[in-house]
C-alpha positions in Angstrom: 0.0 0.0 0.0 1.6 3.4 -0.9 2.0 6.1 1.3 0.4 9.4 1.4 1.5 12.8 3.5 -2.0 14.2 5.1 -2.6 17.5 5.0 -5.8 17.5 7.0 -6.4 16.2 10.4 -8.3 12.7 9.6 -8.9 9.0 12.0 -7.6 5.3 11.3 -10.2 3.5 10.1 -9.2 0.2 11.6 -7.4 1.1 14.4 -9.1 4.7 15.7 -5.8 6.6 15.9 -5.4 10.4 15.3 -3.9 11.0 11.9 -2.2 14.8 12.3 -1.1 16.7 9.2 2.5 15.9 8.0 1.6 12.4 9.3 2.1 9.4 6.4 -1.2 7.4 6.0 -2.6 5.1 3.2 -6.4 4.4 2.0 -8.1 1.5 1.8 -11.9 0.8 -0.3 -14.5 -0.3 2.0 -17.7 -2.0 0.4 -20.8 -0.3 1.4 -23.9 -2.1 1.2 -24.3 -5.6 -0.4 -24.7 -6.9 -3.8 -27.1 -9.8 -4.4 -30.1 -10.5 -5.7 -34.0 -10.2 -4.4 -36.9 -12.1 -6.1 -40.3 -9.9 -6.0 -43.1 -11.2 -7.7 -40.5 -13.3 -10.0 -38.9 -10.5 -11.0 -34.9 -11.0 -9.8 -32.9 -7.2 -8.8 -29.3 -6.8 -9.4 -27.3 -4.3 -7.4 -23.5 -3.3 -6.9 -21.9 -2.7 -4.0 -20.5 1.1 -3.7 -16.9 1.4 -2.4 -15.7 4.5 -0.3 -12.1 5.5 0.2 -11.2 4.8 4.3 -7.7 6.6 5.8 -5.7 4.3 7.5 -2.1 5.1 9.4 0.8 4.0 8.6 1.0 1.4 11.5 -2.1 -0.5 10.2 -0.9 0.2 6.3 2.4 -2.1 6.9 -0.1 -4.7 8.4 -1.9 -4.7 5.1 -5.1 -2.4 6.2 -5.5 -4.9 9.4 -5.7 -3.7 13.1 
C-alpha cells in the first residue's frame, strides 16, 4: 500500500488513531452495502456494492489495512 502525506487532520479506520497533518497514511476501499439478488413477484434485482475510500495510518498500512 503506498503512502500518502495528510494534510488535514483525519482517523484510522481500523485502528481509531489520530492521523495529524505531516503524518504518512494510506487508503483503503471499503464495500458499502451488499450486492445480491432479491426475487419480488418473480422479477430478480441486481445491485453493486459502492466502495468509499477509508484513511488508514501507517502502522495499520504495513499490516496490510488490518488492526
Amino acid at each position: 500500500m503506498t503512502l500518502k502525506k495528510s494534510r488535514t487532520a483525519r482517523t484510522c479506520h481500523t485502528c481509531k488513531k489520530d492521523i495529524r497533518p505531516g503524518d504518512q497514511y494510506g487508503q483503503k476501499s471499503k464495500r458499502i452495502g451488499e450486492s445480491g439478488m432479491v426475487a419480488y413477484d418473480k422479477t430478480v434485482k441486481i445491485w453493486e456494492p459502492v466502495y468509499a475510500k477509508v484513511p488508514v495510518c501507517a502502522g495499520c498500512a504495513a499490516n496490510g489495512g488490518r488492526a
